[in-house]
KOLKOL-809604 format. One record per atom (N, C-alpha, C): residue in one letter; chain; atom name; x, y, z. Coordinates in nm, 3 decimals, always signed. Atoms other than C-alpha are relative to their C-alpha. Layout:
nukol code=A | unit=A | site=CA | u=X | v=Y | w=Z
...
***
This chain:
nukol code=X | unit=A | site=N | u=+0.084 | v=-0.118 | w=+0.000
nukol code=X | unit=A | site=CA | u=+0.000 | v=+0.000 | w=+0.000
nukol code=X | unit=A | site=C | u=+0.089 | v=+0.125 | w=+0.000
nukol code=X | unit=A | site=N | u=-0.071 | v=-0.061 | w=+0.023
nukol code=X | unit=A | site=CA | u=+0.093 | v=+0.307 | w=-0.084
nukol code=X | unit=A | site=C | u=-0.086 | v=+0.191 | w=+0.021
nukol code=X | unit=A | site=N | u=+0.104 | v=-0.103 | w=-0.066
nukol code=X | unit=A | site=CA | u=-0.050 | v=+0.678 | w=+0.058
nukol code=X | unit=A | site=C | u=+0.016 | v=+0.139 | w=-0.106
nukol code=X | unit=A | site=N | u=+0.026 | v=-0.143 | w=+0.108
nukol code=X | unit=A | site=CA | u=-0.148 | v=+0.946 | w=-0.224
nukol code=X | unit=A | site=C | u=-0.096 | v=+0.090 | w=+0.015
nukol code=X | unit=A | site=N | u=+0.058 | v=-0.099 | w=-0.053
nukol code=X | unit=A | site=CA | u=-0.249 | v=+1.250 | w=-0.170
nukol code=X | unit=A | site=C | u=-0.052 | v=+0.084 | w=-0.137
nukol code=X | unit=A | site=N | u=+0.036 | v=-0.006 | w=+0.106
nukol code=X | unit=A | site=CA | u=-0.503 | v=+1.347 | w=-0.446
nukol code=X | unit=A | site=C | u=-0.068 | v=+0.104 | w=-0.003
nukol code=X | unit=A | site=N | u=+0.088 | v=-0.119 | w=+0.024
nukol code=X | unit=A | site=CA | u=-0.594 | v=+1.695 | w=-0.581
nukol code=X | unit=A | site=C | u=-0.048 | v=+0.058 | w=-0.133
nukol code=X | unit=A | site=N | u=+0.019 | v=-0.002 | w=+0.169
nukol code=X | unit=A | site=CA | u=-0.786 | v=+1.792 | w=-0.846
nukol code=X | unit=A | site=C | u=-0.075 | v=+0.167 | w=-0.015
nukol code=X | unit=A | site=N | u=+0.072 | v=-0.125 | w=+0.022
nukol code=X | unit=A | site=CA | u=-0.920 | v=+2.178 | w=-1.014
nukol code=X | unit=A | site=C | u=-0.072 | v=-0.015 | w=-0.117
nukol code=X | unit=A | site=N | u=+0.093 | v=+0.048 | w=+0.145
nukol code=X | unit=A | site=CA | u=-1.194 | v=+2.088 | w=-1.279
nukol code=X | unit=A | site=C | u=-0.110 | v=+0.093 | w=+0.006
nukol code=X | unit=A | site=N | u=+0.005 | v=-0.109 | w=+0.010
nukol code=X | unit=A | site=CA | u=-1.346 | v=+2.336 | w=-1.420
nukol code=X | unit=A | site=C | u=-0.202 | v=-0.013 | w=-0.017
nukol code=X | unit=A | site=N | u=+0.167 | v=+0.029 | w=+0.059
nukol code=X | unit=A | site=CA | u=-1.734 | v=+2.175 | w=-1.538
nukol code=X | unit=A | site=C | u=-0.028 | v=-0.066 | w=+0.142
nukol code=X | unit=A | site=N | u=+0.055 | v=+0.053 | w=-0.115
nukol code=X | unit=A | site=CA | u=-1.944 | v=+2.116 | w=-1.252
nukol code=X | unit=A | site=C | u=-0.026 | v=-0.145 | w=-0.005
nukol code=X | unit=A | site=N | u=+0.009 | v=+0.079 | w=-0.017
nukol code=X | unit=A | site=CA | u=-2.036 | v=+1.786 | w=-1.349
nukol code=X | unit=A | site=C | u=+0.083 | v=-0.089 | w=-0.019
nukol code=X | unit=A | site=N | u=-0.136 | v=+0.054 | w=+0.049
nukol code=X | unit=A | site=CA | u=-1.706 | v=+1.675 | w=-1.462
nukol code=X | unit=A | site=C | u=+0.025 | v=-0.043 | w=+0.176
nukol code=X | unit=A | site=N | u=-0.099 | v=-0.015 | w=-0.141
nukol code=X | unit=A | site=CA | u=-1.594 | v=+1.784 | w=-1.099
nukol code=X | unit=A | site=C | u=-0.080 | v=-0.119 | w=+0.117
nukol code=X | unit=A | site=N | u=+0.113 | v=+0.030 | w=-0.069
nukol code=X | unit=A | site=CA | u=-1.913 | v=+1.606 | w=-0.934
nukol code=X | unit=A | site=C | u=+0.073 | v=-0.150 | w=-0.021
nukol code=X | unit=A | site=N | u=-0.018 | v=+0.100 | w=+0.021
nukol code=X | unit=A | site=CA | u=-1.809 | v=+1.260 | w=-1.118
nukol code=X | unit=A | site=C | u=+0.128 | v=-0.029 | w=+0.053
nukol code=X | unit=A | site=N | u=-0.122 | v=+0.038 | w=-0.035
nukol code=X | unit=A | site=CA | u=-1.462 | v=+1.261 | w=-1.012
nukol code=X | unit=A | site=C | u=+0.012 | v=+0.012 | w=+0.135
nukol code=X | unit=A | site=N | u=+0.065 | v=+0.028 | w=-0.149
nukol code=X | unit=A | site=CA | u=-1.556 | v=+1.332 | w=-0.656
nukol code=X | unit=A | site=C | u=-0.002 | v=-0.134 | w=+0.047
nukol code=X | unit=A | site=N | u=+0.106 | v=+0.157 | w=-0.033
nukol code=X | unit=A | site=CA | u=-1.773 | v=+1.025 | w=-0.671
nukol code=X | unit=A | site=C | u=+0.114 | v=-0.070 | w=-0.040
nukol code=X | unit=A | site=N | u=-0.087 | v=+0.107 | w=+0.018
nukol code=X | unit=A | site=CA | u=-1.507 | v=+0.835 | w=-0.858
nukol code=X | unit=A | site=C | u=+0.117 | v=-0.012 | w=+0.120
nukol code=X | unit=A | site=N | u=-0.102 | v=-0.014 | w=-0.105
nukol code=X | unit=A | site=CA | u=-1.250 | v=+0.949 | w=-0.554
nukol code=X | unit=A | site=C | u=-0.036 | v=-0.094 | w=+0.128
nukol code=X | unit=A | site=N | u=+0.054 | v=+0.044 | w=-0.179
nukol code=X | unit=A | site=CA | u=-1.476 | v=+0.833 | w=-0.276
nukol code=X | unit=A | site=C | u=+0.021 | v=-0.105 | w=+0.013
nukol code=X | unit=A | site=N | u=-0.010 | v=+0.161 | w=+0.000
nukol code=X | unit=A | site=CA | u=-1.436 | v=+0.502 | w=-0.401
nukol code=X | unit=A | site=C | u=+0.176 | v=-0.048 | w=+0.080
nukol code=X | unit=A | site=N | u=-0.076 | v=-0.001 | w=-0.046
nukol code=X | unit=A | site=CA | u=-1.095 | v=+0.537 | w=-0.318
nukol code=X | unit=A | site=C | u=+0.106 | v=+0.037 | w=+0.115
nukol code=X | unit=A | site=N | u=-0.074 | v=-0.082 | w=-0.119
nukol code=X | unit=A | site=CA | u=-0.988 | v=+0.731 | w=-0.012
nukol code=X | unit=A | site=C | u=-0.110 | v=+0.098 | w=+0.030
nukol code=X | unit=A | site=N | u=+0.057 | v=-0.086 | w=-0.078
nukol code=X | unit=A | site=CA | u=-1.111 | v=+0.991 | w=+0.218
nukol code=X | unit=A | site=C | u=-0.031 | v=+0.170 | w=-0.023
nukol code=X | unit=A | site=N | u=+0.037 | v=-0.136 | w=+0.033
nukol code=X | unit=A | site=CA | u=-1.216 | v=+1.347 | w=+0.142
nukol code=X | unit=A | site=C | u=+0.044 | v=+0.091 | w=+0.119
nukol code=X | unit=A | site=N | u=-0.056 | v=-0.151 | w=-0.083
nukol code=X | unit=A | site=CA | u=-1.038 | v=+1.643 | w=+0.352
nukol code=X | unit=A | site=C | u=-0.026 | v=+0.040 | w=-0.009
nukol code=X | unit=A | site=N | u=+0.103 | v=-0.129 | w=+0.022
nukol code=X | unit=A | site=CA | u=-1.186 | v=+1.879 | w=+0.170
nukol code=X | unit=A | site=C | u=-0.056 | v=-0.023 | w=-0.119
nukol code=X | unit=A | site=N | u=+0.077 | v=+0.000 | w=+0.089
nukol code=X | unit=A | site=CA | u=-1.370 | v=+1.917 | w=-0.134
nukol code=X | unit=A | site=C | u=+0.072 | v=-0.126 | w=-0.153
nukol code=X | unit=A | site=N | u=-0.142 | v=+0.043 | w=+0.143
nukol code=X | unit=A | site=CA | u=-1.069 | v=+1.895 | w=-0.392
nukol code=X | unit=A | site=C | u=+0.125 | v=-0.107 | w=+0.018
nukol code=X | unit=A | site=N | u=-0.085 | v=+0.089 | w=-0.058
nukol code=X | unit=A | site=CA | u=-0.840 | v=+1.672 | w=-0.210
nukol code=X | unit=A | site=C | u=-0.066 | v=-0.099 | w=+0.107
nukol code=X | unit=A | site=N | u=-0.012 | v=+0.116 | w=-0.038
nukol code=X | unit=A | site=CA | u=-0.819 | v=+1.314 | w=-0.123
nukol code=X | unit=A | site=C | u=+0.095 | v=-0.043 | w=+0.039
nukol code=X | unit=A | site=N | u=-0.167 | v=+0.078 | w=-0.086
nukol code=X | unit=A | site=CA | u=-0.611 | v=+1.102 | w=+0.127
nukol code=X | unit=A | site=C | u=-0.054 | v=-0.174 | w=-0.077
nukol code=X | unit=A | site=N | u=+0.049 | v=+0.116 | w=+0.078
nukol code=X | unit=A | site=CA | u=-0.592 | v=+0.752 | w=-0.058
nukol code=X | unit=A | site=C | u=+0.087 | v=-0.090 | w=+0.057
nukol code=X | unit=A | site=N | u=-0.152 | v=+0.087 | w=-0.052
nukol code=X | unit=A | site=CA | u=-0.411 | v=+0.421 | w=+0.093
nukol code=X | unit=A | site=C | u=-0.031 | v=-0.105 | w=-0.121
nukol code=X | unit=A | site=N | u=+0.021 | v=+0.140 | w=+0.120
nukol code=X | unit=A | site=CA | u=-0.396 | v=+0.213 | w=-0.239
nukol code=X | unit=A | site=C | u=+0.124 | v=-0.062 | w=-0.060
nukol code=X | unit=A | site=N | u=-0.135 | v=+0.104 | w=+0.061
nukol code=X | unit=A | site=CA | u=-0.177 | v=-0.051 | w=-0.397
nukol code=X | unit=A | site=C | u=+0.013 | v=+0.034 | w=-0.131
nukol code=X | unit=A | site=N | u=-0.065 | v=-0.018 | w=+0.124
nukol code=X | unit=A | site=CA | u=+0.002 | v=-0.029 | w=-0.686
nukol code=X | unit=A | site=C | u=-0.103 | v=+0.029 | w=-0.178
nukol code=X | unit=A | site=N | u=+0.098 | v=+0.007 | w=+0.129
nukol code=X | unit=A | site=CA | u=-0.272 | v=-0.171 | w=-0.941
nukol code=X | unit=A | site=C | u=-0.108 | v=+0.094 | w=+0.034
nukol code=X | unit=A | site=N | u=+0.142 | v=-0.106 | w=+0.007
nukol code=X | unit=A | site=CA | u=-0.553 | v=+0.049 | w=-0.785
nukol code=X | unit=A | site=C | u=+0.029 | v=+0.132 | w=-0.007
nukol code=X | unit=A | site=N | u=-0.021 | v=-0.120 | w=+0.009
nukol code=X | unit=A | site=CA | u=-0.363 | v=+0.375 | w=-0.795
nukol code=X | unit=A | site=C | u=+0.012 | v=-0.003 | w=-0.189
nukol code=X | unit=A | site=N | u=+0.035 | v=-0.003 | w=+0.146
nukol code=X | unit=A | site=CA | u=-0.317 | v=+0.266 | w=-1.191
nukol code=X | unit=A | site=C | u=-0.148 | v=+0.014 | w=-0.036
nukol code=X | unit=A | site=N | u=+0.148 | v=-0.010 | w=+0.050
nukol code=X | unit=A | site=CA | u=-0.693 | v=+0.195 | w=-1.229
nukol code=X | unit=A | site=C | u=-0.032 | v=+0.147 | w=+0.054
nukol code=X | unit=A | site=N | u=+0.067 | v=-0.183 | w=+0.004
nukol code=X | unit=A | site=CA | u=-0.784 | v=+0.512 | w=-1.072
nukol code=X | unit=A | site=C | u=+0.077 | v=+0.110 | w=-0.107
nukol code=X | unit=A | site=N | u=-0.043 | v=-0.136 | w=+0.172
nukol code=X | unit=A | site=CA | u=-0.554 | v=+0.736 | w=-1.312
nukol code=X | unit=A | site=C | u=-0.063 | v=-0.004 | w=-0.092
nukol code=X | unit=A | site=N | u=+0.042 | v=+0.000 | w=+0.119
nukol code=X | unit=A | site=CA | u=-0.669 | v=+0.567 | w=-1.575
nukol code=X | unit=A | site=C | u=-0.147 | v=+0.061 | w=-0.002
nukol code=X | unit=A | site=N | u=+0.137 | v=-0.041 | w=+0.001
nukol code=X | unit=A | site=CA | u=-1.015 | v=+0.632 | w=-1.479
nukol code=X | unit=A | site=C | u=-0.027 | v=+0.171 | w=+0.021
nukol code=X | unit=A | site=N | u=+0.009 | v=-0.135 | w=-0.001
nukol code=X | unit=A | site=CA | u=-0.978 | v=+0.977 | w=-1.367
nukol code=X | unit=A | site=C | u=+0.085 | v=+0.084 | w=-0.123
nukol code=X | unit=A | site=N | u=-0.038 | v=-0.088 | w=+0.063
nukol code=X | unit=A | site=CA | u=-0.789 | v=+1.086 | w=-1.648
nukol code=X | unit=A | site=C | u=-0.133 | v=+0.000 | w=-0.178
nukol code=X | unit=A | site=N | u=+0.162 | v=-0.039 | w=+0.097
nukol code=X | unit=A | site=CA | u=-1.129 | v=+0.979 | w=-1.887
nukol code=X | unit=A | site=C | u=-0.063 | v=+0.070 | w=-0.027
nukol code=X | unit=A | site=N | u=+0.106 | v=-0.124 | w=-0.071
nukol code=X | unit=A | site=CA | u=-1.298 | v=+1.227 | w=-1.721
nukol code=X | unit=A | site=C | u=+0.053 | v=+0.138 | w=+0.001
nukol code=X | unit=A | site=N | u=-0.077 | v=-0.180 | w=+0.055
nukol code=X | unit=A | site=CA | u=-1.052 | v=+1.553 | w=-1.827
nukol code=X | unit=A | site=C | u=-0.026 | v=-0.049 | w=-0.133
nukol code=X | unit=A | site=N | u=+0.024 | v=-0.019 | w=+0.140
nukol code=X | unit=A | site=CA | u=-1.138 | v=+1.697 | w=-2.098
nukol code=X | unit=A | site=C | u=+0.151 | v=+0.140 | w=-0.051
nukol code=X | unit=A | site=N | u=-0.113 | v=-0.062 | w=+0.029
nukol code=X | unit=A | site=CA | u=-0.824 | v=+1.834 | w=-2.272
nukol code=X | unit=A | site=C | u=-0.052 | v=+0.152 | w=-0.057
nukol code=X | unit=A | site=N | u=+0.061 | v=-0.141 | w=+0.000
nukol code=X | unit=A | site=CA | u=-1.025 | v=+2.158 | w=-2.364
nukol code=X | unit=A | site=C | u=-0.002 | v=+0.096 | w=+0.040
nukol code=X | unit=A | site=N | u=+0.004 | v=-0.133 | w=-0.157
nukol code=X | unit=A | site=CA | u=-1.013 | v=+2.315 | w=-2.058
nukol code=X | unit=A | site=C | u=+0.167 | v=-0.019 | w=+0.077
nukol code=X | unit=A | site=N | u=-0.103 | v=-0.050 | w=-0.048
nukol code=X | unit=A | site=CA | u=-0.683 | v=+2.438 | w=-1.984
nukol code=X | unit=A | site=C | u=+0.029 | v=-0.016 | w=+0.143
nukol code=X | unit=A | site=N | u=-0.010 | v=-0.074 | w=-0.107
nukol code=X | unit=A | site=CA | u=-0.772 | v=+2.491 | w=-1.601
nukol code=X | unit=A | site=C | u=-0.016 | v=-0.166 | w=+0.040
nukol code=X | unit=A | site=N | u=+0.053 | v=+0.147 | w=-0.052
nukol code=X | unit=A | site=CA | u=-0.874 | v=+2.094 | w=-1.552
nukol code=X | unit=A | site=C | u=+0.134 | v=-0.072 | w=+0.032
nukol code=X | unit=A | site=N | u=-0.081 | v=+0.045 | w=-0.010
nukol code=X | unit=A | site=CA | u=-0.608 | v=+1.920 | w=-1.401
nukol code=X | unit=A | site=C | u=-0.003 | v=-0.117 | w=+0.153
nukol code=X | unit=A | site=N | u=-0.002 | v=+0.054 | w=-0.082
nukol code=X | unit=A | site=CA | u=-0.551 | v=+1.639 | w=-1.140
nukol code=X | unit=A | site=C | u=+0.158 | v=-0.066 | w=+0.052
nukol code=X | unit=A | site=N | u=-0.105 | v=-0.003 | w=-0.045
nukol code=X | unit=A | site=CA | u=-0.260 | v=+1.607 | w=-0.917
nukol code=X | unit=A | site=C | u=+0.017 | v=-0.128 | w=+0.083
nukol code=X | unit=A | site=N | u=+0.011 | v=+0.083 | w=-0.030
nukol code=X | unit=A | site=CA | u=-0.115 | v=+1.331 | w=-0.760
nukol code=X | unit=A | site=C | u=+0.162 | v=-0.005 | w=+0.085
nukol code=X | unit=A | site=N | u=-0.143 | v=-0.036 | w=-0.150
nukol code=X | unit=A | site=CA | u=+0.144 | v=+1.344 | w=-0.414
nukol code=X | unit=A | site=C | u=+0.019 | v=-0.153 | w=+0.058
nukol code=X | unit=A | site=N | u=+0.015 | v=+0.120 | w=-0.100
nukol code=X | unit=A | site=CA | u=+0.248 | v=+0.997 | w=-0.339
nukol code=X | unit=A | site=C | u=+0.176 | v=+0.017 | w=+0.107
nukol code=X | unit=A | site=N | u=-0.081 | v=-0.013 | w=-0.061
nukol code=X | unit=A | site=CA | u=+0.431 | v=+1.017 | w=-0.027
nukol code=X | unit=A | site=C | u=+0.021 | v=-0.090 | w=+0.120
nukol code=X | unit=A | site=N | u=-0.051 | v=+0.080 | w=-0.069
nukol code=X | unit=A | site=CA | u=+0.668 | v=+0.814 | w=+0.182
nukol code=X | unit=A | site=C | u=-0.075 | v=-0.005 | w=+0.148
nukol code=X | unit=A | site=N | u=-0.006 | v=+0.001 | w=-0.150
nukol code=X | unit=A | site=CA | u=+0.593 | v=+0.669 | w=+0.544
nukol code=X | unit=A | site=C | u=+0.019 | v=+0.133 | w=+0.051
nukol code=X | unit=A | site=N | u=-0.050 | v=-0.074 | w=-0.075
nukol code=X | unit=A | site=CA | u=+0.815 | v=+0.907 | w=+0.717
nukol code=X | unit=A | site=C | u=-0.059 | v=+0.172 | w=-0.030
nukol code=X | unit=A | site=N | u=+0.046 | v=-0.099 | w=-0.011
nukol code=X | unit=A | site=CA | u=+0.659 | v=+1.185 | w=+0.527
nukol code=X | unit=A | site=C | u=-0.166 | v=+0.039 | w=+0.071
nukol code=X | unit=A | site=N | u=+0.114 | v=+0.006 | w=-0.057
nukol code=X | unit=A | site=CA | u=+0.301 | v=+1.077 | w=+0.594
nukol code=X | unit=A | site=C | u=-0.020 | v=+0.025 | w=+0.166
nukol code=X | unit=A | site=N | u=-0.003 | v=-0.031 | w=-0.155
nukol code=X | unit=A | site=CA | u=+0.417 | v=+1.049 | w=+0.972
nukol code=X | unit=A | site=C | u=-0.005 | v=+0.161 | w=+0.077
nukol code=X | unit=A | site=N | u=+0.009 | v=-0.178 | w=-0.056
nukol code=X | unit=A | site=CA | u=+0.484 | v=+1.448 | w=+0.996
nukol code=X | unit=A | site=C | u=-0.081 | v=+0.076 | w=-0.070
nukol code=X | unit=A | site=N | u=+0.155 | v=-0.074 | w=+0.022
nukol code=X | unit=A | site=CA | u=+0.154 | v=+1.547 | w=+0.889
nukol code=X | unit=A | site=C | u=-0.007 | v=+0.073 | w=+0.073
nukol code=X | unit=A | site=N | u=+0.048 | v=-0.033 | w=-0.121
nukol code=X | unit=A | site=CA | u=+0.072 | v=+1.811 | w=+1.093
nukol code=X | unit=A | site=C | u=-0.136 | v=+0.049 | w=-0.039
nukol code=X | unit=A | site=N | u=+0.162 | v=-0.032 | w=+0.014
nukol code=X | unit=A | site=CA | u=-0.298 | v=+1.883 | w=+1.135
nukol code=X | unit=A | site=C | u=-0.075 | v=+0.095 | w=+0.068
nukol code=X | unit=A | site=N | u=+0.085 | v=-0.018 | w=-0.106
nukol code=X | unit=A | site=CA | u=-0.496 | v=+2.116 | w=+1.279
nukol code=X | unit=A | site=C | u=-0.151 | v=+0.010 | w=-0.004
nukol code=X | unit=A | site=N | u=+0.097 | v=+0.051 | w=+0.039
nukol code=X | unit=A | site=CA | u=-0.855 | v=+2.072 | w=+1.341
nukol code=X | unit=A | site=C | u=-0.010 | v=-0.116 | w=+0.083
nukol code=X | unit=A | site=N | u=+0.096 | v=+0.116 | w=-0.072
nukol code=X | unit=A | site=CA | u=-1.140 | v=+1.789 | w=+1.453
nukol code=X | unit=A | site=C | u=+0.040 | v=-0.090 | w=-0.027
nukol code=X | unit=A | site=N | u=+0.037 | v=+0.164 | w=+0.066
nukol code=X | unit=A | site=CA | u=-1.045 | v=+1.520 | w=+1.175
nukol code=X | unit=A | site=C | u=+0.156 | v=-0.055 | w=+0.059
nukol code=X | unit=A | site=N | u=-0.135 | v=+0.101 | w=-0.042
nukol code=X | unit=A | site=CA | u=-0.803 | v=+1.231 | w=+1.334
nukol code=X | unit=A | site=C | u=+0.043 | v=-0.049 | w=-0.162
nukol code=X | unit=A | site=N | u=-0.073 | v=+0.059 | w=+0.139
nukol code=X | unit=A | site=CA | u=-0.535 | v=+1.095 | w=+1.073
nukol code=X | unit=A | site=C | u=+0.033 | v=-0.096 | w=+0.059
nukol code=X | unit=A | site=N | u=-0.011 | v=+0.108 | w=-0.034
nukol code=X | unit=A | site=CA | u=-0.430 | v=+0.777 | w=+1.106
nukol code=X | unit=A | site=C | u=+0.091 | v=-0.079 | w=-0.182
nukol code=X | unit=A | site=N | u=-0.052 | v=+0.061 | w=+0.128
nukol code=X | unit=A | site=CA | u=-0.160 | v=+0.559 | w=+0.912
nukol code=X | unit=A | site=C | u=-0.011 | v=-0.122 | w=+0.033
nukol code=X | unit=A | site=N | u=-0.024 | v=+0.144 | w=-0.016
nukol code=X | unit=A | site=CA | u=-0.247 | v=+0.253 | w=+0.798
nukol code=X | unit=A | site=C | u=+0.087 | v=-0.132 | w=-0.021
nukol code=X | unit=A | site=N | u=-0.134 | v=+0.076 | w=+0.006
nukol code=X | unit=A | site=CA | u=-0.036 | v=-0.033 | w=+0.759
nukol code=X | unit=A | site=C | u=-0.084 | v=-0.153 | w=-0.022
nukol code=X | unit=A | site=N | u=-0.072 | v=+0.012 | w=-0.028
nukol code=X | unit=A | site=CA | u=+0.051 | v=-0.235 | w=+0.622
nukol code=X | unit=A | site=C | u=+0.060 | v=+0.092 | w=-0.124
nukol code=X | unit=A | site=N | u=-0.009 | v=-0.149 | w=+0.046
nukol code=X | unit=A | site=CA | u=+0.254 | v=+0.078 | w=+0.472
nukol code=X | unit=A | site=C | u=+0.151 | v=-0.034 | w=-0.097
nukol code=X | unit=A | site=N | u=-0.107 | v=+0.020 | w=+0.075
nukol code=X | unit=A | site=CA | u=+0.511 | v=+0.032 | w=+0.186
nukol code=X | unit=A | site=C | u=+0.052 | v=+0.144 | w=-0.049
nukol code=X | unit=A | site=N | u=-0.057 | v=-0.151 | w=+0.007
nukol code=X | unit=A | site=CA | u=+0.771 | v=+0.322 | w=+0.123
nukol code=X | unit=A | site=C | u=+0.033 | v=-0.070 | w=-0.208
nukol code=X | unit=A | site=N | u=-0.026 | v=+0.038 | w=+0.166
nukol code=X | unit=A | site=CA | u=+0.762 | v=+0.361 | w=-0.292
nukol code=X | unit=A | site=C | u=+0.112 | v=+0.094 | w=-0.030
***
């Protein structure tokens, strides 16, 4: 497993709506535009592939970002705020 930190700026409301939904499937929502994701190798492929369906190369401003980061970085998260973080494991450094 592997912990990616997923942000996206899409510019069509329903564009943005579907990729949401396609996110949830995968990780946790922080905020609107960003996702915390703990996925393995093949499901961080299937999700690209799937979220990159869903840009439309038209729109200049549409873009989706993608932070995969080590253990040790995930560990110095700092947070502030209600929502608990939590790393799961079992936690592979890529």
């Amino acid at each position: 497993m592997q912990f990616i930190l997923v942000t996206y700026d899409i510019e069509n409301d329903r564009r943005r709506t579907k990729i949401h939904k396609l996110l949830e499937g995968y990780g946790l929502a922080v905020q609107y535009s960003v996702f915390e994701c703990f996925v393995s190798d093949e499901e961080y492929a299937k999700m690209r592939m799937r979220l990159q369906k869903l840009l439309d190369p038209k729109h200049p401003i549409d873009s989706v970002r993608y932070y995969v980061l080590c253990r040790n970085c995930v560990e110095r998260v700092d947070i502030d705020g209600n929502r608990d973080f939590a790393v799961e494991s079992p936690f592979i450094i890529s």
